[in-house]
DRENBALUM-910754 format. One record per residue (C-alpha): residue in one letter; x, y, z. Coordinates in steps of 0.1 Angstrom, whole numbers, plus 5000, padded with zeros to 4 digits. Layout:
<ropas>
AXYZ
...
</ropas>
This chain:
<ropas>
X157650360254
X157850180283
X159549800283
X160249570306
X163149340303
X163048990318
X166448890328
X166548680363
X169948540365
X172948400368
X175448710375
X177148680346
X174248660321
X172848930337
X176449160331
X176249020295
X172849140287
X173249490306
X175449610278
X172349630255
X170849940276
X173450200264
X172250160230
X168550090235
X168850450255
X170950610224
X168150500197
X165150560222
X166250820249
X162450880259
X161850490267
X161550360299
X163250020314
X162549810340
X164249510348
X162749230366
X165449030380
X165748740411
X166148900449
X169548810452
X171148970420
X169249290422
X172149500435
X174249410400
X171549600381
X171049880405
X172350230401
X172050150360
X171050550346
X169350320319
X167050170344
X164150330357
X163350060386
X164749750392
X161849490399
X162649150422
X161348840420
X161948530444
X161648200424
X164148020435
X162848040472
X159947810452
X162247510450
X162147500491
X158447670494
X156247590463
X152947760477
X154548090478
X154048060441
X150648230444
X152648560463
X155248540434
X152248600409
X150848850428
X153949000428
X154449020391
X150549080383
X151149410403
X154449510383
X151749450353
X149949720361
X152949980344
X151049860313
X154749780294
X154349840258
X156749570254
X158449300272
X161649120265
X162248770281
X166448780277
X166348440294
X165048170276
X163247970306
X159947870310
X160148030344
X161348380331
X158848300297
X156048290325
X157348640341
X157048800306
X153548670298
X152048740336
X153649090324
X152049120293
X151148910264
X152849150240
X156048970246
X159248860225
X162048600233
X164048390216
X162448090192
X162247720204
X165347650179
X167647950200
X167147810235
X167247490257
X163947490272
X161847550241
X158447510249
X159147910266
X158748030230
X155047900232
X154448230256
X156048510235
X153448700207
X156848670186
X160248560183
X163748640176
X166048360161
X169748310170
X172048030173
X172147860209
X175847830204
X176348120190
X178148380212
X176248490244
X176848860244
X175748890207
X172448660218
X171548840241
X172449230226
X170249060195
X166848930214
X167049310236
X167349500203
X165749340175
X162449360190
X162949740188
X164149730155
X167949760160
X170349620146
X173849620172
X176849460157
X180149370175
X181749710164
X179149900184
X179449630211
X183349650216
X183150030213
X180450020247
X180750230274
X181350020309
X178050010318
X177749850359
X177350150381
X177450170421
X177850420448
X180350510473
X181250170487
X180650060521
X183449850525
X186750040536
X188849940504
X191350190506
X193449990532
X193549680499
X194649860468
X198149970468
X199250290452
X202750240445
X201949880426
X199249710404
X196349560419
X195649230404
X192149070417
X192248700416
X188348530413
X188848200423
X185148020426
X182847920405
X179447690403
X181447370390
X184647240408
X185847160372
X185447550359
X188247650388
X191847680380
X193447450408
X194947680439
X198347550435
X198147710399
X197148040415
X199548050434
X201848010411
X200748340393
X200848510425
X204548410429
X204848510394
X203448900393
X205249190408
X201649330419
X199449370448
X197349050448
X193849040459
X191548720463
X187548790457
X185548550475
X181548510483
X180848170497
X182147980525
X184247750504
X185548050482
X187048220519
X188347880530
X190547830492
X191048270496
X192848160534
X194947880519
X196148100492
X196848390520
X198948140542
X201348080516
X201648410498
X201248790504
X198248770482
X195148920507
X191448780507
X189349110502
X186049140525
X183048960518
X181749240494
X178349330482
X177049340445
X177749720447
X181449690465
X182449450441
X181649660414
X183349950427
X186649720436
X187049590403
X186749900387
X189850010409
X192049650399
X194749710369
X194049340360
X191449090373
X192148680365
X189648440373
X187648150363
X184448120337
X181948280364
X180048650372
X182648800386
X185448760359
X182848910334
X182149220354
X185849340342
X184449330308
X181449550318
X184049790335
X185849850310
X188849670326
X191549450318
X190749050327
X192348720318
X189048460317
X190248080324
X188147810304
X188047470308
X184447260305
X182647580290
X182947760254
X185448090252
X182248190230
X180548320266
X183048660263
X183748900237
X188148930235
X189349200233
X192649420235
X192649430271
X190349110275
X191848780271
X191448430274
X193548090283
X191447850270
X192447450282
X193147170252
X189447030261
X186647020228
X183547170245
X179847120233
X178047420240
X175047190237
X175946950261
X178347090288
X180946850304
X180746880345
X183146630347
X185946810323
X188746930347
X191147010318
X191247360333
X194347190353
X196047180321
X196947580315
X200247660326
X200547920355
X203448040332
X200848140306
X198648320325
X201848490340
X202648590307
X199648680294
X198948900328
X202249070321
X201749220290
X198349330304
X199249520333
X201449880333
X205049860328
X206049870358
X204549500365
X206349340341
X210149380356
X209949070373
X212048790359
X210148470358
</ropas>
């Protein structure tokens, strides 16, 4: 059987949604999976065993070049010709609803009641129904596996395999992790200014770990707030790291904090331990679990109607997430007095 998944973006949707391969493989071993994804986040999905290519699209380059529209059809019209037995729009867009239809008109996503932009579900031959609020890992395990006729409950999902793969990485990290003490990676950006715990907060935590402290950055902003942290504290800013590097550095960190964002969520797909930081968005983005946790700020949030301007973020105590990381991280972590 050959499928194709749509799934364009952001990072973290795209880690969420991954974690439905392991068991689409286990009940179907003899299918095979692409995944059509946007340019830039291609390297998150590759080196996946459970993908068989990873297919790139550029529609965001639309925005600033519309007639390159007719090359981004092209494009698709050519992946097409795999003749997909079935394609899965994970997105919920009327952009990605397009990708799945140009791909084949046997398509499924979710119904105009499960998503925001609901004339998409005009495109799909049928639909899959689940709450828009609901929680985003179980939406998006349910509208990848019910089409096959699976069902995948949280039991299965908190019993996953880590499921983000990557190579050797180019990026000398050996000369950034300590072996003699934990290795805590901070993430410390975001899309929203009001989704990021305030720096003076972070560096409180770094004051109040006994670990190596590491600061993940990606854009030019991110390194200017990773240097101001790095003045003031031992804490170091690692390189600017590919999708593949960052993969392979977080699955080396004992702990990883860090703000609603892509990132943060890889720790989940890695099997690793992460404090997530909420403010304007729902905790219902993440699955908790015994080594994933979440601070969550005072603030009500309507998954419906997001609140950009909600900085209540600023309102979770460094000591918290000090305490929180210390009962996360090995033993010998947790010797320093607050």
């Amino acid at each position: 059987m050959k499928i194709a998944i749509v799934k364009l973006s952001a990072l973290g949707d795209i880690v969420h949604s991954m974690v439905a391969l392991q068991f689409i493989k286990e009940a179907l071993p003899d299918s095979e999976i692409d995944w059509i994804v946007e340019a830039g986040f291609a390297g998150i999905v590759e080196h996946n065993p459970h993908v068989n290519r990873v297919l790139t699209v550029n529609l965001k380059a639309l925005k600033s070049n519309k007639a390159a529209i007719f090359s981004e059809i092209a494009k698709v019209r050519g992946y097409a010709a795999a003749n997909y037995d079935l394609v899965i729009d994970a997105q919920g867009l009327i952009k990605s609803a397009l990708v799945a239809r140009l791909l084949s008109a046997n398509c499924v996503g979710f119904d105009r009641d499960s998503i925001r932009e609901k004339f998409a579900a005009w495109f799909y031959r049928e639909t899959v129904a689940f709450p828009y609020d609901a929680n985003t890992i179980d939406r998006n395990v349910a509208v990848l596996t019910q089409p096959l006729g699976l069902d995948i409950g949280p039991e299965r999902i908190l019993a996953k395999q880590p499921f983000l793969y990557f190579t050797p990485p180019t990026a000398e990290l050996n000369e950034y992790f300590a072996p003699d003490q934990p290795n805590v990676i901070l993430v410390i950006g975001s899309t929203w200014p009001s989704r990021n715990y305030p720096l003076e907060q972070y560096l409180r935590v770094i004051f109040g770990l006994e670990a190596n402290m590491l600061i993940c950055w990606g854009s030019q902003q991110e390194h200017w707030m990773a240097q101001w942290l790095a003045e003031r504290s031992l804490a170091r800013p690692l390189p600017k790291l590919s999708f593949n590097d960052l993969k392979a550095a977080i699955a080396r960190c004992d702990l990883l904090i860090g703000n609603d964002t892509g990132p943060t969520h890889m720790a989940w797909g890695l099997n690793r331990p992460s404090i997530t930081l909420f403010g304007p968005t729902p905790v219902s983005r993440v699955y908790q679990t015994a080594i994933n946790k979440v601070l969550k700020s005072p603030s009500v949030v309507d998954p419906f109607k997001l609140n950009k301007l909600d900085f209540s973020i600023n309102q979770i105590k460094a000591d918290s997430v000090v305490e929180l990381a210390r009962s996360l991280l090995p033993a010998r972590a947790k010797s320093q007095p607050g």
